[in-house]
C-alpha positions in Angstrom: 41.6 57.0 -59.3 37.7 56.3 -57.9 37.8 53.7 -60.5 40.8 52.2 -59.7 39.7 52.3 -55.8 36.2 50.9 -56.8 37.6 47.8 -59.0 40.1 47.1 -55.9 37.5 46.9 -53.6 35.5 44.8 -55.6 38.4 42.4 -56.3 38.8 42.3 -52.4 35.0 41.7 -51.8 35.2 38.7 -54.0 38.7 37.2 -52.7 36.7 37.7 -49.2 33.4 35.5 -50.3 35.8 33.0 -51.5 37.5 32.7 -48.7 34.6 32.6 -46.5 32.8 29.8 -48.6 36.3 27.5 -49.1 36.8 28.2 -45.3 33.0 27.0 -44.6 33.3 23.7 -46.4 36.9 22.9 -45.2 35.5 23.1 -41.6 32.5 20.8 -42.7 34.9 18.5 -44.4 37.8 18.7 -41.7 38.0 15.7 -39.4 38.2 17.8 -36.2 34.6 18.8 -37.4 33.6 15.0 -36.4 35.5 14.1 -33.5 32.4 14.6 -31.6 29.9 13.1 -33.3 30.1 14.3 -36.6 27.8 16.5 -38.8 28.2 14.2 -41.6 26.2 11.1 -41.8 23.7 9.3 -39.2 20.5 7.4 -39.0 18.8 6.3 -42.5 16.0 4.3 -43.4 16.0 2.9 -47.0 15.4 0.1 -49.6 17.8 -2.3 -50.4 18.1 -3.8 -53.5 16.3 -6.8 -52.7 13.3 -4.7 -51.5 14.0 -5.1 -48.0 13.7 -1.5 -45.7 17.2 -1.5 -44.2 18.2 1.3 -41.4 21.8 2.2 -40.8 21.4 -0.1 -37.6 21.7 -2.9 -40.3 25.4 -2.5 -40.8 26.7 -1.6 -37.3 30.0 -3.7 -37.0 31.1 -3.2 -40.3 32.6 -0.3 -42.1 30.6 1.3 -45.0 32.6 2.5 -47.9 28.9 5.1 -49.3 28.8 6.8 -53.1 25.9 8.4 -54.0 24.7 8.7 -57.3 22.3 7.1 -59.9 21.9 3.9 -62.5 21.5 6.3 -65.1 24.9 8.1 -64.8 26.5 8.3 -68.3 30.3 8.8 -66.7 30.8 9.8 -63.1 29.2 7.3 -61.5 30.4 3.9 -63.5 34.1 5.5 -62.8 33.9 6.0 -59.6 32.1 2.9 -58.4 34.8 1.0 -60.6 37.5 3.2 -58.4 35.9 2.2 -55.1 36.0 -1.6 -56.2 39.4 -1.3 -57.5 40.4 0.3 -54.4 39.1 -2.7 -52.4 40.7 -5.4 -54.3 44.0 -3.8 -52.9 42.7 -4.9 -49.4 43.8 -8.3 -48.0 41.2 -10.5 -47.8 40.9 -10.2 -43.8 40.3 -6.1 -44.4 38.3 -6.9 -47.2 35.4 -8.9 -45.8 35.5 -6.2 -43.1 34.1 -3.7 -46.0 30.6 -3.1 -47.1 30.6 -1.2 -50.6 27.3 0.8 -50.5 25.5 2.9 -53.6 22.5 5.0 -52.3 20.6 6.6 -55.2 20.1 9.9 -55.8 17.0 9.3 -58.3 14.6 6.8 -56.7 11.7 7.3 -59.0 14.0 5.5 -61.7 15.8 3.6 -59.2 13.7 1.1 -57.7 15.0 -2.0 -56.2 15.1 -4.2 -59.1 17.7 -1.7 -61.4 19.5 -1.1 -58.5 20.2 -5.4 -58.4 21.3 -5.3 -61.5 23.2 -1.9 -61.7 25.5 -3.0 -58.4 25.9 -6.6 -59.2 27.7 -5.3 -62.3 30.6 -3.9 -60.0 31.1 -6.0 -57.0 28.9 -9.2 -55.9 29.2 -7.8 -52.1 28.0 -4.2 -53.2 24.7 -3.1 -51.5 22.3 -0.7 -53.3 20.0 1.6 -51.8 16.6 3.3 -52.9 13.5 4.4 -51.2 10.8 6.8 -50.9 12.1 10.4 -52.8 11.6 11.7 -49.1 13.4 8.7 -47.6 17.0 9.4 -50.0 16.7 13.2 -49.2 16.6 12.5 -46.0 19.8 10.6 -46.4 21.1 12.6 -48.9 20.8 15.9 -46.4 23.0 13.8 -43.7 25.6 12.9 -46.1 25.8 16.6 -47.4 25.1 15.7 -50.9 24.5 17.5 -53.9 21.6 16.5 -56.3 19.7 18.1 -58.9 17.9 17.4 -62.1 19.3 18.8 -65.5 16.9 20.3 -67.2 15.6 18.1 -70.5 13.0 18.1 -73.2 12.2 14.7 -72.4 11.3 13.6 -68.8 12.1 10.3 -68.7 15.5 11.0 -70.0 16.6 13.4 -67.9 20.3 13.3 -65.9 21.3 14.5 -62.8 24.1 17.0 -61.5 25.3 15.4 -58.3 28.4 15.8 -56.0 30.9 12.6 -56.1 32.2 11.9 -53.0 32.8 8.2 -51.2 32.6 8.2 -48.0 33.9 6.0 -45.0 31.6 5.2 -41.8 33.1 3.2 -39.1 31.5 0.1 -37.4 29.8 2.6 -34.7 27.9 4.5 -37.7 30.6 7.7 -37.6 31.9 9.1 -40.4 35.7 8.9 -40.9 36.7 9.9 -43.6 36.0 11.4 -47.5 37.7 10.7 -50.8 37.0 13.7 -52.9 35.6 13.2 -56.9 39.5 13.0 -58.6 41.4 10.4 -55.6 43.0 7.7 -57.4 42.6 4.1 -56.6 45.9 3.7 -54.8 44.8 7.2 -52.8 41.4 5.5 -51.3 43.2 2.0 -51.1 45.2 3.5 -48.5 43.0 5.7 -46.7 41.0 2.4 -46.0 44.5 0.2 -44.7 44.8 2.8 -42.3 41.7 2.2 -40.8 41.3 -1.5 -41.2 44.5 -1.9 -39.7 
């Protein structure tokens, strides 16, 4: 019977952790969380890909459609940037030039300015890459919540990286308004962004 009691308590201990930790990030992710100025996002200083130190003051006026990842990325990251320019071909060509596609690295030591003018051009002529010091993208990465990490690998110049896939939309102010998780199809983020551009 202690058994029993024991693995029950257990059980509930771990459905309690759960809870607590899905609770947490809703409540990061939920947009009541932001209606006053948001704990997502804000001021960034980086590299664009044509070397020139940009800050998030760059872009006020227009609406940022953000994915972090890397050049390197065998999967995640070609998909997903081919979702978020799929997603803004379904815009009409007034909501569309209202848009700035954006991919900030999450490995700048590979990523320097010129492989990141290549890697974006390959996806949409408009996109905008960013790089910078390793201390400048944490720096971003921490606002944005973002997830990075080497994989271990025999060979350091090989390695990949585990990283959260998330696009994110800022507004013309510089707030964030809203996420499209790792999984949204195109037709899901095409009309999350109407209903802001409207």
């Amino acid at each position: 019977m202690k058994k029993r009691q024991s693995s029950m308590l257990a059980i509930l201990a771990v459905i309690v952790v759960v809870a607590l930790a899905v609770g947490a990030r809703m409540a990061v992710w939920s947009g009541a969380d932001h209606a006053g100025g948001g704990s997502i996002g804000g001021p960034f200083t980086l590299v664009d890909h044509n070397g020139r130190t940009v800050t998030d003051q760059d872009f006020r006026g227009r609406w940022l459609l953000i994915y972090f990842g890397y050049t390197f990325c065998p999967d995640v990251c070609p998909t997903s940037l081919t979702l978020a320019a799929s997603a803004l071909d379904r815009l009409d060509p007034a909501q569309r030039k209202l848009v700035v596609p954006v991919f900030v690295t999450v490995d700048p030591v590979r990523d320097t300015p010129a492989v990141m003018k290549d890697y974006v051009g390959a996806f949409l002529p408009d996109m905008v890459g960013l790089t910078g010091s390793e201390e400048q993208v944490a720096a971003a990465m921490k606002s944005y919540k973002v997830y990075a990490a080497k994989a271990k690998s025999d060979d350091p110049a090989s390695y990949t990286v585990d990283h959260s896939s998330i696009l994110y939309l800022v507004g013309p102010d510089g707030r964030f308004v809203q996420h499209f998780p790792h999984g949204a199809g195109i037709e899901d983020v095409a009309a999350g962004l109407k209903k802001h551009l409207k």
